[in-house]
C-alpha positions in Angstrom: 0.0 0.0 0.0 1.7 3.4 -1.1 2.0 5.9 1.6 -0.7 8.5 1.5 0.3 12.3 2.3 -2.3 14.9 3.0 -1.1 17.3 0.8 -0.2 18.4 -3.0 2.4 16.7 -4.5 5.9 18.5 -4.9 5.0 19.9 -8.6 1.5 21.1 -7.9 2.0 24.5 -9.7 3.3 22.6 -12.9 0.0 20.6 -12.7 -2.0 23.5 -11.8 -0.6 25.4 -15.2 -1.9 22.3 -17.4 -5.3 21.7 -15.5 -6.5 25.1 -14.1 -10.0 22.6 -12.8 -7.8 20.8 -10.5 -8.3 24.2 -8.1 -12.2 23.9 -8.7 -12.2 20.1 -8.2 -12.9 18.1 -4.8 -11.1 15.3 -4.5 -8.2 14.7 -7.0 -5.2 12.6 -5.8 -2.3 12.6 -7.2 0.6 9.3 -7.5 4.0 10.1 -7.1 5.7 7.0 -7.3 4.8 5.0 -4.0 2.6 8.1 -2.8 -0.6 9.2 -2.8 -0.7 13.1 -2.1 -5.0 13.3 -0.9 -5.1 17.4 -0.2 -8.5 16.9 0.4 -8.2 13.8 3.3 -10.8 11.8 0.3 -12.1 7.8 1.1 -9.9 6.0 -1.3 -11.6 3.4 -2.6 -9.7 -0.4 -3.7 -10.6 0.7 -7.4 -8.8 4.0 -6.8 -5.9 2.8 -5.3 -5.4 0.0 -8.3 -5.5 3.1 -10.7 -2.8 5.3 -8.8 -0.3 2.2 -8.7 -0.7 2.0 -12.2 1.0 5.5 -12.4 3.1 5.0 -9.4 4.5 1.9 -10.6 5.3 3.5 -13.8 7.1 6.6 -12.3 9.3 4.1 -10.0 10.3 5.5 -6.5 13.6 7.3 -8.1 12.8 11.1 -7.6 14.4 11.9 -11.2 11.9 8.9 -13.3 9.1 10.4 -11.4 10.2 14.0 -12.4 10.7 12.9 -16.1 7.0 10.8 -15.5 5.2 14.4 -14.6 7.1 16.1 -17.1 6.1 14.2 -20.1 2.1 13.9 -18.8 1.7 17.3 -18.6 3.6 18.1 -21.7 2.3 15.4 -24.0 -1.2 14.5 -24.7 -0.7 10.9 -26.3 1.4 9.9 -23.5 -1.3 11.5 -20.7 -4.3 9.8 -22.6 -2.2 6.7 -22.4 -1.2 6.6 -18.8 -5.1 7.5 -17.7 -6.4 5.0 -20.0 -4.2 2.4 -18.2 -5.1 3.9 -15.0 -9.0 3.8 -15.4 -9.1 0.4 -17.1 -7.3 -0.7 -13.5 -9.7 0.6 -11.6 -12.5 0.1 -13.5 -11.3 -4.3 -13.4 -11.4 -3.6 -9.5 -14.6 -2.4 -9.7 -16.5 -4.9 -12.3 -14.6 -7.9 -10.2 -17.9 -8.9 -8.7 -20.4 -7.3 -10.8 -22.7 -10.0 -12.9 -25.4 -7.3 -13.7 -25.1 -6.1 -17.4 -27.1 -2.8 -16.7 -24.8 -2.2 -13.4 -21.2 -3.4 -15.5 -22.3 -0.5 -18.1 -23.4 2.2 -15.3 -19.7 1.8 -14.1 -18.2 1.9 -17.6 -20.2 4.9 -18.2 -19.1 6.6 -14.8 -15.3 5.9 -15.6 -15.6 7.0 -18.9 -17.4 10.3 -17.9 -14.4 11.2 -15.6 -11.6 9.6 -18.2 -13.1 12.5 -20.9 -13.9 15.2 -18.5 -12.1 18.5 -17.6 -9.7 17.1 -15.1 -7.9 15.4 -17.2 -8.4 18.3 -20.0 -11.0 16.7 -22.2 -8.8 15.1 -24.4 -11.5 12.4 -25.3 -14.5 12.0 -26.4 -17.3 10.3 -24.0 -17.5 7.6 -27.2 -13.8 7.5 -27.1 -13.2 6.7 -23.7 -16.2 4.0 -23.6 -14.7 2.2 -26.6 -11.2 2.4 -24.9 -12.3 1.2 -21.8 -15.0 -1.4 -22.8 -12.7 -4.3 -23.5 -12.2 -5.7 -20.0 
């Protein structure tokens, strides 16, 4: 389990340049390599924690490969559609695990997908695109 810190994570004004909503939006966490920064002390859930070691365990724990991880995610957009795409198809595995109900398996797709094409990650899909990407579990 990756230490959690009740803060913003070292590079926050970087982040806050690239996604002006993260000041507007409750809630967001942020990986940086085995830790969580939780500024706003949020519940996280199994689903959520699978999703942030996804990025964590793609930064590593070495200060300069998570420097070079933030750097490229906010810089390029293939390479941040990429990592959240990973990151939500994680969490969203977690969440179907025990879920049999075709109406309730498509509610959750639909609720990851929303969040996967909103504004905090700078709307860099579509609604359609992020269901198609994240359908195939």
């Amino acid at each position: 389990m990756p230490d959690l810190i009740l803060s913003y994570p070292p590079n926050i004004e970087a982040i806050r340049k690239v996604f002006p909503a993260v000041e507007k939006t409750h809630g967001v966490i942020f990986s940086w390599g085995d830790k969580i920064y939780n500024p706003d002390n949020i519940p996280i859930s199994t689903a959520l924690y699978a999703h942030e070691a996804v990025h964590g365990s793609r930064q590593t724990a070495d200060e300069s490969a998570i420097l070079k991880w933030w750097s490229t995610y906010l810089d390029d957009l293939d390479f941040r559609v990429k990592e959240e795409v990973l990151g939500h198809r994680a969490e969203l595995k977690v969440q179907l695990q025990n879920v049999a109900d075709r109406n309730k398996r498509n509610m959750l797709v639909q609720q990851v997908a929303l969040r996967l094409s909103g504004p905090i990650y700078g709307n860099a899909l579509s609604l359609a695109a992020a269901r198609s990407l994240l359908a195939h579990l």
